[in-house]
N, C-alpha and C positions, 0 to 999 in steps of 0.2 A: 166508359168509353163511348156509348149509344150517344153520352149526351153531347161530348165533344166533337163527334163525325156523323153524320148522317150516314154516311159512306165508307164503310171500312171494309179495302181493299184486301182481300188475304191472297195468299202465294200458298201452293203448293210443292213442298219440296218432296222429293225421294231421291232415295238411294239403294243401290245394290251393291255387296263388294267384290263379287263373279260376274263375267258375263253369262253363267252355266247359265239356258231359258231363257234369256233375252229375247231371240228370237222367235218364239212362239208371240201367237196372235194376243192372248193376253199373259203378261208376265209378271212378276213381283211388284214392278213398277205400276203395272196400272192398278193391279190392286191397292198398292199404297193409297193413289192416286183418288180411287174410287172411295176410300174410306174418308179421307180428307173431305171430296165433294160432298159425301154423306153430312159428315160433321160442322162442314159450312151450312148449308141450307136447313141443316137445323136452329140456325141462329139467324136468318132472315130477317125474323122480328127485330132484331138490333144492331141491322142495318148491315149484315156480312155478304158482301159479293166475293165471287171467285174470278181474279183474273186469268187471262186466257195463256197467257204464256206458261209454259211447260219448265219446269224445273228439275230435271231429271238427271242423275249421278248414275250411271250402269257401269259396273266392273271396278270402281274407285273404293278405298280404304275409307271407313268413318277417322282412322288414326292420323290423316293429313286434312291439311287444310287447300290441297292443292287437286280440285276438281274445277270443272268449267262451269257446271251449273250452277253450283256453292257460290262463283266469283260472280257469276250472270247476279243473281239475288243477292249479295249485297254491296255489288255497285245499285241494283236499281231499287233498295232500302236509303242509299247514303243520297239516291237520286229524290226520295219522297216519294217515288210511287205505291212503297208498297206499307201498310197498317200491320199487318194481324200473319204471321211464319205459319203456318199449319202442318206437322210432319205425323205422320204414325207412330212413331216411339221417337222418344230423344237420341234415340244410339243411331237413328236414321240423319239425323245431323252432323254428331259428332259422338265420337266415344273417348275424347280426351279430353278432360275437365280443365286443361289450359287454353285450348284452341275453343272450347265453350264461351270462356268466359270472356275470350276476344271477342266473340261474337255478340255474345249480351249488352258488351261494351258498344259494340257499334246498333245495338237493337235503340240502346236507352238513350242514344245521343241524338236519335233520328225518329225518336218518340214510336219505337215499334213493338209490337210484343211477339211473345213465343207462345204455341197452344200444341198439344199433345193430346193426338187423337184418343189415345189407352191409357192416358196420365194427366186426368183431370187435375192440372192448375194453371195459374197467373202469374208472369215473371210479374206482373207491376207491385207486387205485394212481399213482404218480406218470408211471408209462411211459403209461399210459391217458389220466393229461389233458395230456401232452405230445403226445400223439397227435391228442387232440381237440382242442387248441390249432389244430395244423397243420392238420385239415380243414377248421376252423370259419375259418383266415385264409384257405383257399382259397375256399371258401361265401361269404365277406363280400367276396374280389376278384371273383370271378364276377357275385356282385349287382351289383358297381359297375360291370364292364364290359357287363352289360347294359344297364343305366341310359343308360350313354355313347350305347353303340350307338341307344338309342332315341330319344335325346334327339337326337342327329346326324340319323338319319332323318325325325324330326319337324320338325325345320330343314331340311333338302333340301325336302320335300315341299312344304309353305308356302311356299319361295323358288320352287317350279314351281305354285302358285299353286293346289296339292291341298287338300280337302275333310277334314280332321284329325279327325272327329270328333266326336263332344258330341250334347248337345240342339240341335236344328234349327232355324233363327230363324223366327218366321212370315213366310210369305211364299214357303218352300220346301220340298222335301220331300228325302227323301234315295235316292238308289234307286242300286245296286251305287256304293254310296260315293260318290256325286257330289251336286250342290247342281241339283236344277231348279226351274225357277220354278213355281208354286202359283198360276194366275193370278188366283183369289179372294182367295186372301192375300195377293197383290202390292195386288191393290187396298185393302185394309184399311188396309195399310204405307201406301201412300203418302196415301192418306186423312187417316190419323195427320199425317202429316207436315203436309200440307197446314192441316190445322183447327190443330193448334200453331202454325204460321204464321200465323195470324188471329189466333188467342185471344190467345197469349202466355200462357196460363196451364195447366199441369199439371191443376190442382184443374178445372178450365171443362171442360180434354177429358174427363177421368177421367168426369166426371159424363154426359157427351153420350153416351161410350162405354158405360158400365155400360144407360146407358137403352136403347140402339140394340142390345144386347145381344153385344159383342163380349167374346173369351177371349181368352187366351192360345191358342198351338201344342199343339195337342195330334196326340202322336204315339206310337208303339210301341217303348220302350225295348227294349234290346239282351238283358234279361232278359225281353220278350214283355210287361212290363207296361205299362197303360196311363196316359202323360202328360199333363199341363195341364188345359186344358180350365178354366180355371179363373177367376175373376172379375180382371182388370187392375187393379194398382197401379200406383201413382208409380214403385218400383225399375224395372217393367218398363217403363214409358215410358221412361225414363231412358234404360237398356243398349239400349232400340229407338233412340230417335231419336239413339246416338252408335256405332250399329252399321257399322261401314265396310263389311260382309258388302254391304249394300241397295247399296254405290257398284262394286260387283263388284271390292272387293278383299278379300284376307287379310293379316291381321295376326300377326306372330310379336314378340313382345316389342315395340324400340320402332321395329321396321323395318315398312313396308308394300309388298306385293306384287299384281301383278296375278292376281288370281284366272281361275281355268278356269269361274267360273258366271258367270249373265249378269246385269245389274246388273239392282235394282226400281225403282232414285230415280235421278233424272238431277241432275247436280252443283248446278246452279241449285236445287233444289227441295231439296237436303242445306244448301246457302249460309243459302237464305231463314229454313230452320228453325232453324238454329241463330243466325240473328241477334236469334233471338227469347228466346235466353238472356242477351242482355246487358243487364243490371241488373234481372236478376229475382232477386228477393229470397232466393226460398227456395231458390236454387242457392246463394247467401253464407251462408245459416242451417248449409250444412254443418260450416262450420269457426268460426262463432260464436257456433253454437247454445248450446254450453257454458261460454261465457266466464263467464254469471252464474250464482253456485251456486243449489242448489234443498235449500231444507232436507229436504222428502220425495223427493227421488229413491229409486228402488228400492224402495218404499213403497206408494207410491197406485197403486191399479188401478178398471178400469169394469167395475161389474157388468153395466152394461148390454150388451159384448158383450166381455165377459170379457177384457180386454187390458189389458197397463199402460197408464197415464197418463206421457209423458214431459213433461220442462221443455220450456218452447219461449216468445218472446218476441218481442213487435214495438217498433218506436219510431216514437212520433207524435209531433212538433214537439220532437225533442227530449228527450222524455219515454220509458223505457222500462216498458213494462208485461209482468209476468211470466204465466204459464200453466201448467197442467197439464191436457194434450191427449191424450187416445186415443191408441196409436199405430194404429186402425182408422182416426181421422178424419185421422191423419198419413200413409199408406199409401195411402189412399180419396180421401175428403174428408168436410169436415164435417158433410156429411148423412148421413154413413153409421153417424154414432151419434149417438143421442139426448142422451147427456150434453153431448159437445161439452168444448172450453176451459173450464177452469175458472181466475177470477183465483187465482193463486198467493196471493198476500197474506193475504186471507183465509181461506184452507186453512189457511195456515202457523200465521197467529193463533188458530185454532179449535183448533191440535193444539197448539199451546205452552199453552194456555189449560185445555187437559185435562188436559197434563202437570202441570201448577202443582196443577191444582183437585184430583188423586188423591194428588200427594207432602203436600200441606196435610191429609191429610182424616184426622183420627183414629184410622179404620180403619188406613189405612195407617203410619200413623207406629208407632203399636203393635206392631200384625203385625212391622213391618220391624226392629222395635226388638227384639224377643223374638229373630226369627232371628238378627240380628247376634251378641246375647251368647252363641249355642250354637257359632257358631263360633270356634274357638280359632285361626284363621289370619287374623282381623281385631279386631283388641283395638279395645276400645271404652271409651274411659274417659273417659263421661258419663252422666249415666242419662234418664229418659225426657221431664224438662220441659225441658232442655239440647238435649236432640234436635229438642224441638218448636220452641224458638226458632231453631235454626241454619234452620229448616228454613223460616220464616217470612222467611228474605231471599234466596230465590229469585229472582226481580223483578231486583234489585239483583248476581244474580251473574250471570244469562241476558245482560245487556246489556252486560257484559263480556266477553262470548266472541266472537269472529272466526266469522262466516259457515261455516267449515268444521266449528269446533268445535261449534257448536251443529248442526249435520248429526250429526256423529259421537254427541251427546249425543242426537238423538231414534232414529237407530240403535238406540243401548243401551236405550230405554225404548219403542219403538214396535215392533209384530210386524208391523203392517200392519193398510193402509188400506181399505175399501173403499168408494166412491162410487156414488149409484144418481140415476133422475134428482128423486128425494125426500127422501134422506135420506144420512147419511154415518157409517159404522160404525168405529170406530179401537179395533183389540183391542192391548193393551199388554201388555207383558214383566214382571210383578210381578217375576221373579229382578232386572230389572234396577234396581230399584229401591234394593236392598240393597248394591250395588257404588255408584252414585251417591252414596248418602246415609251408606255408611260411608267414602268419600274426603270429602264433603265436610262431614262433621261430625266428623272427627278434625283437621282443619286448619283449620275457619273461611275468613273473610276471606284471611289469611296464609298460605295453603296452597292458593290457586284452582288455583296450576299442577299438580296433583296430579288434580285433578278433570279436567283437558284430558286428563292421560295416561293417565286409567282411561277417557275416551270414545274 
């Protein structure tokens, strides 16, 4: 390598897989860090500098491939800056021998190598990645039998009805790992519970609650930062009023166990609430919210408080009527944005209606017409009154397409929507005009299916 490079650039990497010591003045990182330096300047004579950039993974898994500093190094290996990988142990790279050997793939393509501060070898040699094979399968068993080990403890623990973890439900606090009751927030909880039980309606509490000024738990995450406190959705009504945690048990997958805290709801008051889900509507909307297509899905959004618009639908006598709903007023309730529901129908008709009126409009058929002939990867053999008449039975091919297809069709010609409670803005894709209009003017009539395949 000396003779090849005068100059071989090495990179420092590290990794930790906790933040636990991070924040101390000097932390696992820098010790990596300091041994790599060590181990560079011992090779000065053959030409090894250390570059200045910091390569540092804190709190990240060796078992993904998906850290920021990992991605920094080797975009700037694939860029040619960097020679010679320098890590403390290989398991500080990676401890998966498939995510390894992606990496070796991109080391050898971009003429780089790997060196191991505590694991004297050379990937560029065959004895060297027979070596690094064998560590890298020992690193990926280690991972797995810790995983084992933890996943077995996390199951004991739960079957003896221990406190596992996570964000804290309101209603308790956490203190030396244990669940105590919060006697404030028990009352909130079972409040909850209670007004559900009356209402029968998600949208009724949410609204009572936001008034009465209630949050979510807010508490001091394990990194010191501060949680919730935050305005009550439908999701978190949901996971409260189906939380076993409040009946004083724990739950491990699909077993239940008596828990070591002391319950907030008494089983009659868990019964009454949830008798109040049965044939509420918008617990079935989960799983038929989708059944009817929405030609703008992914599309329309509210400016008024900056959120998509999803499809959503009710049926009265029979009759189903479409929407495009906030997901704030889906989340909240519908007072909590000005737009509100909007009939889908008339959306759809106002952007099909645009689509027609800019593919018809002169401007465009020209413009569109001149760029087609410059390209030489879409022949065009009609010329521009030909064009004008294909283009004039729109109408007539829109009402041949299937529900999906005509989705897929304002896809390719719509950028997006936006909605205000005055006005309705819809910016279009001119590129896609010219894919549309050269399938469906090289084929006519006789070639629609053509047009399905380019939408």
């Amino acid at each position: 390598m000396s003779k090849e490079k005068s100059n071989i650039r090495c990179a420092i990497y590290t990794r930790k897989s906790t933040e636990e010591g991070l924040d101390q003045e000097f932390n696992s990182l820098d010790a990596q860090r300091e041994a790599g330096e060590s181990y560079i300047n011992s090779q000065r004579h053959e030409g090894w500098s250390i570059l200045p950039q910091r390569y540092d993974d804190g709190g990240f898994s060796g078992g993904s491939m998906e850290r920021p500093a990992l991605g920094r190094l080797l975009e700037d290996i694939k860029a040619g800056h960097v020679d010679v990988v320098v890590v403390y142990k290989i398991d500080r790279l990676s401890r998966s021998l498939t995510d390894f050997a992606q990496m070796v793939t991109v080391f050898d393509e971009h003429k780089a190598s790997f060196v191991s501060v505590t694991q004297h070898f050379n990937t560029k040699d065959s004895m060297g990645r027979l070596t690094l094979n064998i560590l890298l399968s020992f690193a990926q068993f280690e991972r797995e039998v810790i995983g084992e080990r933890i996943r077995d403890k996390l199951a004991a623990s739960k079957r003896k009805g221990m406190w596992m973890g996570g964000a804290p439900p309101l209603g308790y606090d956490v203190v030396e790992r244990k669940l105590l009751v919060n006697a404030k927030e028990a009352d909130e909880v079972r409040y909850i519970f209670q007004r559900f039980s009356s209402l029968r309606s998600i949208t009724k509490l949410l609204i009572e609650l936001e008034r009465d000024g209630y949050r979510t738990k807010q508490y001091i995450s394990g990194t010191n930062n501060l949680r919730g406190g935050k305005i009550i959705n439908k999701q978190y009504i949901y996971r409260l009023l189906r939380n076993k945690t409040y009946l004083g048990k724990v739950i491990h997958k699909d077993k239940i166990y008596d828990g070591q805290h002391e319950a907030i709801v008494s089983q009659e008051l868990w019964d009454k609430a949830h008798k109040a889900f049965e044939g509420n509507v918008a617990r079935r909307g989960n799983y038929t919210r989708n059944r009817h297509p929405a030609l703008l899905r992914g599309l329309i959004r509210c400016q008024c408080c900056e959120c998509a618009m999803t499809p959503s639908f009710t049926v009265k006598n029979k009759r189903t009527y479409r929407y495009y709903t906030p997901t704030t007023a889906i989340h909240k309730h519908y007072k909590a944005c000005e737009v509100g529901p909007l009939p889908a129908s008339e959306i759809d008709t106002l952007v099909v209606g645009h689509i027609r009126q800019l593919i018809q409009s002169p401007e465009i058929i020209t413009k569109t017409h001149q760029d087609l002939k410059q390209q030489k990867d879409i022949p065009i053999d009609f010329g521009l009154s030909e064009l004008t008449e294909q283009i004039k039975d729109f109408d007539t091919f829109w009402e041949d397409l299937t529900p999906m297809e005509q989705q897929r069709i304002v896809e390719l010609l719509v950028k997006k929507i936006d909605v205000n409670t005055d006005n309705i803005q819809i910016q279009m894709r001119l590129e896609g005009f010219k894919t549309l209009i050269s399938k469906y003017g090289n084929g006519g009539h006789n070639d629609e299916h053509e047009l399905k395949q380019c939408a």
